[in-house]
C-alpha positions as CSV (number, residue, x, y, z in Angstrom):
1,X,3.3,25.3,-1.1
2,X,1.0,22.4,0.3
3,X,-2.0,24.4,0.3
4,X,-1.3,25.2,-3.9
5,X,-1.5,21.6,-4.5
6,X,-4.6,20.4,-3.2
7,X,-7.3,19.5,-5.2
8,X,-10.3,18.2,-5.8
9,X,-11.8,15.9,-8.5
10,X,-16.3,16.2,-9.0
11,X,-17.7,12.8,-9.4
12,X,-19.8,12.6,-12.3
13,X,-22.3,9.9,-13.3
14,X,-20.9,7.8,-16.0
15,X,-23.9,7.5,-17.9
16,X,-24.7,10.7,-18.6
17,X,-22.1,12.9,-16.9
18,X,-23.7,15.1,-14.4
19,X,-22.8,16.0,-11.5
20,X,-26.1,16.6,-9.7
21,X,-25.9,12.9,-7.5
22,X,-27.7,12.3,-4.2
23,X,-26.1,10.6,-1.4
24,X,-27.7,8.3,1.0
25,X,-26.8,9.9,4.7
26,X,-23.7,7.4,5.3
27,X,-22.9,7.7,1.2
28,X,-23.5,4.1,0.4
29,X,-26.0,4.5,-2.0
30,X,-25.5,7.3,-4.7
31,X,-28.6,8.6,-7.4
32,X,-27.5,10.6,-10.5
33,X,-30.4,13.4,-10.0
34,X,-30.2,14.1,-14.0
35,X,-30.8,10.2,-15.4
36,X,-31.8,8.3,-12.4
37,X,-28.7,6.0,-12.4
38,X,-28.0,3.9,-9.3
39,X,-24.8,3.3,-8.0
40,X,-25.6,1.1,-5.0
41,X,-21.6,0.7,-4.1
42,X,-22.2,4.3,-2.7
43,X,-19.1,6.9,-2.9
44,X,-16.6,4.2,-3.3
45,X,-18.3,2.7,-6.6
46,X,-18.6,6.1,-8.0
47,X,-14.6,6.9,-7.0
48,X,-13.7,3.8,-9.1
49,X,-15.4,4.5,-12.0
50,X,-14.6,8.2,-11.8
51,X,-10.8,6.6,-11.4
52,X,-9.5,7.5,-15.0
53,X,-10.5,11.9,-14.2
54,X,-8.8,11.2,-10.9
55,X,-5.8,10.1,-12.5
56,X,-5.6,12.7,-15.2
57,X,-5.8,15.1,-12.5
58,X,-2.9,14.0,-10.2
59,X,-0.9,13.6,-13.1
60,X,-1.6,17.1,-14.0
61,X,-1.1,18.1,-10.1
62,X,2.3,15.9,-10.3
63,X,3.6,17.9,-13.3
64,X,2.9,21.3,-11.6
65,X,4.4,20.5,-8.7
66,X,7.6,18.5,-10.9
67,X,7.4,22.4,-12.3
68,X,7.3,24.4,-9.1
69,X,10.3,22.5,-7.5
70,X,12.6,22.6,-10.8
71,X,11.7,26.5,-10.6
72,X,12.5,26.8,-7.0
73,X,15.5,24.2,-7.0
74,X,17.1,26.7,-9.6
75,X,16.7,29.8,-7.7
76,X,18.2,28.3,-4.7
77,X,21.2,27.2,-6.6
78,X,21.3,30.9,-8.0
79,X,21.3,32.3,-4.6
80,X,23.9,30.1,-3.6
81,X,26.1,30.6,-6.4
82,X,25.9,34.8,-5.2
83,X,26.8,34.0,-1.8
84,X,29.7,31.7,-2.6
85,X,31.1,34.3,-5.0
């Protein structure tokens, strides 16, 4: 079930929305390839202003999984109702 759940959110420039960036070697510096934008905070500039896609995402990835286990949760109680018959 784990491996179901894991995702991954692209970064995208906020200025013009690519997703074409270069990254310095250690990522601290970060150069939309598309506009030229500079995010000199690196990765974890670009993570915080990418934060409101993140969160869309692991909401969605919540309400899957919310989905799954109610799925799951009621064919366990079926095949316990059978076998307590």
């Amino acid at each position: 079930m784990r491996d179901k759940y894991e995702k991954s959110v692209t970064l995208r420039c906020v200025t013009c929305g690519d997703t074409e960036l270069k990254y310095s070697e250690d990522k601290s510096t970060i150069v939309c390839q598309r506009c030229g934008r500079e995010y000199p905070g690196g990765y974890d500039e670009l993570v915080t202003l990418n934060q409101p896609e993140i969160d869309r995402e692991v909401e969605k990835l919540e309400k899957e999984a919310l989905k799954y286990a109610d799925v799951e949760l009621e064919k366990f109680m079926k095949e316990m109702n059978r076998k307590n018959r």
